[in-house]
N, C-alpha and C positions, 0 to 999 in steps of 0.2 A: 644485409646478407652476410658479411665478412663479421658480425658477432657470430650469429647462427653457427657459422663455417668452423668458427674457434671453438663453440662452445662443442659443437658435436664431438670434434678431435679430442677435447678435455677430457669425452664421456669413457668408464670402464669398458673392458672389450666385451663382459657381457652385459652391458647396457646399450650398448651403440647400434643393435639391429633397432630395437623399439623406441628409445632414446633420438636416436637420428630420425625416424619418421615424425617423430610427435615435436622435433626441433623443426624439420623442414613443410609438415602443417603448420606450423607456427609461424615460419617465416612467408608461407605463401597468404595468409589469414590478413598479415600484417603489411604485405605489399601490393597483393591482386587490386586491381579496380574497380572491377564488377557489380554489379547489383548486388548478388550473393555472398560479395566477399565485406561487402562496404555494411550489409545488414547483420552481418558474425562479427564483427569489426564489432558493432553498437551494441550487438545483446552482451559481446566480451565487455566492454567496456558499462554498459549500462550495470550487470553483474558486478562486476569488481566495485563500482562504485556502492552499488546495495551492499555488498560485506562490509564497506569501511563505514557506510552510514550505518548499518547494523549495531555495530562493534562502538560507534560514536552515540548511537543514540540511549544506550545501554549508559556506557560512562556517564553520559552528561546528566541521565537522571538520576544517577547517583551522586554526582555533585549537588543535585539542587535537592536530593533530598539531605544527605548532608548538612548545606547550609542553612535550612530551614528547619528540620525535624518533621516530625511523620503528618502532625494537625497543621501546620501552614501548607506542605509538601502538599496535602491531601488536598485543599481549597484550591491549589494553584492546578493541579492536575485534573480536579472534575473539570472547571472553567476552561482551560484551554484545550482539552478534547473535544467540549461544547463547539468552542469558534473555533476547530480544524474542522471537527465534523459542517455546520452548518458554512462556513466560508467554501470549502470544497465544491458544497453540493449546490450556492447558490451559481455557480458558471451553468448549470442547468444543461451538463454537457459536453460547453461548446468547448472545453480543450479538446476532447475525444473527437468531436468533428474536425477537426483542422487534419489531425493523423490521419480522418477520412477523405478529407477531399483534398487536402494539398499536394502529395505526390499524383495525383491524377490531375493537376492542374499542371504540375510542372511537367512528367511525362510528355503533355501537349503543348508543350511551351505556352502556355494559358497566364503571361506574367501579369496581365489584368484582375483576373480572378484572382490572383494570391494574393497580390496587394488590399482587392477588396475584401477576400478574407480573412488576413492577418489585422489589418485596419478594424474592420466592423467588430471582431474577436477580444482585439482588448478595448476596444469601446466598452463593447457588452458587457465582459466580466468588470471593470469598474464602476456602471451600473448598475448591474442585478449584485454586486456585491455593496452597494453603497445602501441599494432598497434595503436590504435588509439587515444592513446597520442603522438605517431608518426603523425600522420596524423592530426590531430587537430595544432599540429606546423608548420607542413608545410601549413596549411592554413593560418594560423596565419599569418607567413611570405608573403605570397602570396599576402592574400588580407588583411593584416593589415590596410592598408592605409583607405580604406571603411570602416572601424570599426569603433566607436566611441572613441577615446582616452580614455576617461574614464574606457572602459570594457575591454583594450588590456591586460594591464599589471594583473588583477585580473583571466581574463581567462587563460593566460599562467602559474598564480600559479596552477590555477583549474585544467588543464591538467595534471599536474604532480600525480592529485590522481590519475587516471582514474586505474592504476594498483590496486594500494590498496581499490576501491572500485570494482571491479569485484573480487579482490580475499575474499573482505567480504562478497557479495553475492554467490559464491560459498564456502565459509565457512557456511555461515546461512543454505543453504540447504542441506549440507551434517549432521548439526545438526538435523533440520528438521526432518532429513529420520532418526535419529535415538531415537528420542522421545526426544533429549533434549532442552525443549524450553529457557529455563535462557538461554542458551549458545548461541543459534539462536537469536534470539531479542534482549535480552540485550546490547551485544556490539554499534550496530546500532542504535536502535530505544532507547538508554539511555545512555549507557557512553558517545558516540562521541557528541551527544548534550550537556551533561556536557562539557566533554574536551574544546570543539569549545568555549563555555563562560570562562570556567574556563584560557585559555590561550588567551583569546582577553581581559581577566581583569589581568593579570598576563604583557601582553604588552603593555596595556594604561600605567600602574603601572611605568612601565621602559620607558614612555617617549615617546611610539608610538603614533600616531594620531588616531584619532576616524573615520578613514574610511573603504573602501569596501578592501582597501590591505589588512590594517590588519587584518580586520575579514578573509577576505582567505587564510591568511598566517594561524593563529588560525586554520580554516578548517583543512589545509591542513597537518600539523602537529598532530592535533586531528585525521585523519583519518588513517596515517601511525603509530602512538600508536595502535589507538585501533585496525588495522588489523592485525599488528604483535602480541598483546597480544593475539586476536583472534585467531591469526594460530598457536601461540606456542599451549596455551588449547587446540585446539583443533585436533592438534597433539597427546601430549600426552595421552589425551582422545581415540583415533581411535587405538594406538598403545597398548593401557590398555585393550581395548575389542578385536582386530583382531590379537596384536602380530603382528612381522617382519614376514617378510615369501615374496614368489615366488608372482609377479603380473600378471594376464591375460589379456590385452587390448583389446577390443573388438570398436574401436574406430567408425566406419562408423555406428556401430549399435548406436553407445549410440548419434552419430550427429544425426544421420536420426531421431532421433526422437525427438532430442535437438532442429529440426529449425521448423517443426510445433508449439511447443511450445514457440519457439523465436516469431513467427507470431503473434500468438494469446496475449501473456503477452505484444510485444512490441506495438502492435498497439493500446494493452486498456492504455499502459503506456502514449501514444503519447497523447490520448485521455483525461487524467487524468491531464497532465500541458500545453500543447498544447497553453492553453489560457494564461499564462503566459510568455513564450515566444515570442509569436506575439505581445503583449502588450508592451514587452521587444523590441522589431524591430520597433515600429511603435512610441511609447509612449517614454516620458523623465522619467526619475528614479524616479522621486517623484512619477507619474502618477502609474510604478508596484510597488511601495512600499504601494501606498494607496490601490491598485486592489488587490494584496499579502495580506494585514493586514482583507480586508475583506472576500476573499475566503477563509482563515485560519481559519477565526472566525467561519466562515459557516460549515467549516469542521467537528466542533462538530457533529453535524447532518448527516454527510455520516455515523458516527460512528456508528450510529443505521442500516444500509444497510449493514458494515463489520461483525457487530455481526449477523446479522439475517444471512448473505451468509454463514459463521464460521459453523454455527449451519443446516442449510439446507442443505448441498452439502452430509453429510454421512444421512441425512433422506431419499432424494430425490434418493441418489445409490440404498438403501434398497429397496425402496417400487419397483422400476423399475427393481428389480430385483427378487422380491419376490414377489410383491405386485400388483394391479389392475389397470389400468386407472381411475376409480372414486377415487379409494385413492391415487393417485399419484394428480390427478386434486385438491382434496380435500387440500393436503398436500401446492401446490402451492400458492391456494388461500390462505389458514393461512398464509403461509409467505408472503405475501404481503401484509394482513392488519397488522401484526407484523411489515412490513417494515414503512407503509405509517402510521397509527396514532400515533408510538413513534415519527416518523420524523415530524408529523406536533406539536404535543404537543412542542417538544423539540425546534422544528426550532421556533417556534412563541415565547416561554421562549429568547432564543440566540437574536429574535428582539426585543423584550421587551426590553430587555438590551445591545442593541447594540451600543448607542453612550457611554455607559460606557465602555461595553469592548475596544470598537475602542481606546477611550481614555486611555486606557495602552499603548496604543504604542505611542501617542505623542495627543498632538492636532488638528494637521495637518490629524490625520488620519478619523475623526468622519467627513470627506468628503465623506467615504465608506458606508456609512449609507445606502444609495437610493442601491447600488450595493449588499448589504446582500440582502434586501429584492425581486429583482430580480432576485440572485443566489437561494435565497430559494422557488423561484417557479420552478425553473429547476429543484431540488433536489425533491422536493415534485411530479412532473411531473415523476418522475424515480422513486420515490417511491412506484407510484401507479401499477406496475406489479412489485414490489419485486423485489427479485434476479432470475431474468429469466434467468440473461445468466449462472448461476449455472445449473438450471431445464436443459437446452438447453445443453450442455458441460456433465451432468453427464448421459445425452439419447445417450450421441457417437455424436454431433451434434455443436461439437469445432471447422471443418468446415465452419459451417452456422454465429457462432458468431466470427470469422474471417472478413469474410463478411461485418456486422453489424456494427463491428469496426470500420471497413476501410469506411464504409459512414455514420456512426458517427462523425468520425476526418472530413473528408472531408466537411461534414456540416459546421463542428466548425472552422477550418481553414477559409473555405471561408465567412463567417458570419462575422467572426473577420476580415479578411481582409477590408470586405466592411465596417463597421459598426463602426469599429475603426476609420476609420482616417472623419470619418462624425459625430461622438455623443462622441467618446475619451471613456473614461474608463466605461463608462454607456454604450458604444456600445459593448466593450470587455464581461459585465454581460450580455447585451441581448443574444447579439449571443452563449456565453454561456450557459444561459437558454435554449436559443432555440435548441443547436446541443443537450442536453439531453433532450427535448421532444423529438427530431426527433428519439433520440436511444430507448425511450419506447417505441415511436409507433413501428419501427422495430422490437422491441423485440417482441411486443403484437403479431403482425402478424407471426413473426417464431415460436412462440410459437402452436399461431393458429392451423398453416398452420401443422407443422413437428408433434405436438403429439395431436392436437384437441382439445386444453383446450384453455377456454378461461378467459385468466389471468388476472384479475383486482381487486383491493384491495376491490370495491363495488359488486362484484358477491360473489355468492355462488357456492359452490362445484357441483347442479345442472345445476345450467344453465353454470358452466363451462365443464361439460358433455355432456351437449346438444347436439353440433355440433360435437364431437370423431369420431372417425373414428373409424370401426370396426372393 
């Protein structure tokens, strides 16, 4: 409090009416103890974290492409978007359930139940992630022969994380559910991206080659550090607040509710690299490395969709809960001009400066140029109804955006199909543009259709009342 107290006094005399309030929310944000204040605490903190891992994750593929050049760069990026994607989705889940049932276990003081859910949880995910580093070799073996040479020996390293990345996502989530974000994010979204440069610079040093092996060997060693440091912490952590003691397993409960959730996260996940991967099957390495170097760029700009979602999903519980259809309607439309004008100031800034940034990663990459400016009408196209599928998901209505998902992908898959092997890595940005228009317009209409609001970043909370249902 005696920072706070100095810094307000430092503040100009016409700063210090609005200046001193936004100092002394800060300072109550930062000391309250409350439920309220312990959960603004975590999305502060969770946020701050996502900017530095943003800003990091950006850098470091510019390092690795760098070090490699755009045709190794390219091999090393299909493959390990492969094992983020399929290692995520093989927890089948269960991190998200832990965020479900662990504060209502503790609420009850239920410290049986934790232990048996924290337990059974990383059981799981080093099982169901080990199956299918089983099964991913037996493909390997199968239909090696149909692979590309190039991507065999890189993806049989990548399979070997699949354990240690489903037991870091059910580590993240069992942090998660307990307010602790440094512990949840950091590992992931900041050491392992260190680690990964820090030991692909550590074995050029010693003699290694500048390609897609050694950066997956790098991976692959980076992710088995950081999950065991991960599991040791955060053992000791779980053991520090619940003590040994008797486990309660309640297992069918905690799945049944793990695979709805599996549904919904895998198919926005499928959704979210989708286009990567097809690029990766149809296209040569250089082709995703230049398609990767520009959707990454672009990525800035979803950044403004993550924070706006972060920030909406406990507004949007409230008001539905407590609150009115005009001020639920009200609430939606803000968050979709908050989505759509930072996303166009910001995306327009990212094109301004596109063949500079492209040109961090090589010369060979400011070929991406035409593909930012395409991706960023798909993004601005999604902008304009905000985060709906949050509005839609916190009405009980996770069902409907199931749904939505699943002909979202299918858009984007078959877009990419066709589009790709006739226009090449500009057909990959269309089709991608276009499967996130097709997902607004379905959003706009479920939105419609399930709560009456009619969601658009150019309406007013009026005429998105309009048509309600009574």
């Amino acid at each position: 409090m005696a920072v706070i107290e100095t810094a307000e006094k430092m503040l100009p005399a016409g700063l210090k009416p609005t200046g001193g309030r936004l100092l002394r929310a800060l300072a109550s944000l930062l000391t309250q103890r409350d439920e309220k204040a312990t959960a603004q605490r975590m999305a502060l903190t969770a946020f701050s974290i996502r900017i530095i891992s943003a800003a990091l994750a950006f850098l470091s593929q510019i390092v690795l492409a760098r070090l490699m050049g755009e045709y190794e760069y390219g091999i090393f990026v299909f493959v390990w978007v492969l094992i983020i994607l399929f290692g995520d989705l093989s927890c089948l889940g269960f991190h998200t359930t832990i965020i479900r049932f662990l504060p209502q276990y503790k609420a009850a003081g239920a410290f049986e139940e934790i232990r048996g859910l924290t337990g059974t949880a990383r059981i799981f995910g080093l099982l169901s992630g080990t199956v299918v580093l089983g099964t991913g070799m037996v493909a390997l073996y199968l239909f090696g022969s149909s692979i590309q040479s190039y991507y065999v020996i890189p993806i049989f390293l990548g399979l070997l994380a699949m354990p240690m990345i489903a037991l870091g996502d059910i580590l993240e989530g069992t942090s998660r559910a307990n307010h602790w974000p440094v512990m949840a994010l950091s590992p992931v979204y900041i050491i392992r991206p260190i680690l990964i440069i820090l030991f692909m610079l550590v074995a050029i040093g010693l003699g290694a080659e500048h390609t897609a092996v050694t950066a997956m060997q790098a991976a692959l060693v980076a992710t088995y550090v950081t999950a065991v440091g991960q599991y040791v912490a955060t053992l000791f952590r779980l053991r520090r607040h619940y003590h040994e003691g008797p486990r309660k397993i309640d297992f069918i409960a905690w799945l049944s509710v793990a695979f709805p959730i599996f549904l919904i996260e895998g198919v926005g996940f499928l959704l979210t690299n989708s286009d990567v991967v097809v690029v990766g099957i149809f296209l040569e390495p250089h082709d995703v490395a230049i398609y990767f170097a520009a959707a990454k760029t672009m990525a800035l700009v979803h950044f403004i969709n993550f924070s706006v979602k972060a920030a909406s999903g406990p507004r949007f519980s409230s008001i539905i809960a407590e609150g009115t259809r005009p001020e639920l309607a009200a609430a939606a439309i803000d968050a979709a001009k908050w989505t759509f004008w930072p996303a166009l100031g910001v995306g327009l800034c990212v094109l301004a400066a596109g063949h500079l940034l492209l040109s961090l990663f090589g010369g060979a990459f400011t070929a991406g140029y035409i593909l930012m400016a395409i991706l960023l009408a798909g993004i601005l196209a999604k902008a304009l109804v905000g985060p709906a599928e949050t509005l839609l998901m916190m009405a009980g209505k996770q069902n409907m955006c199931v749904i939505l998902y699943a002909g979202a992908l299918t858009a984007n898959v078959l877009l990419n199909v066709l589009l790709i092997p006739r226009f090449g890595i500009e057909g990959a940005a269309i089709a991608t543009a276009s499967a996130m228009g097709v997902e607004a317009i379905l959003l706009h209409i479920a939105v419609r259709r399930a709560l009456g609001i009619t969601l658009f970043a150019f309406a007013d909370a009026d005429a998105a009342c309009k048509n309600m249902k009574a």
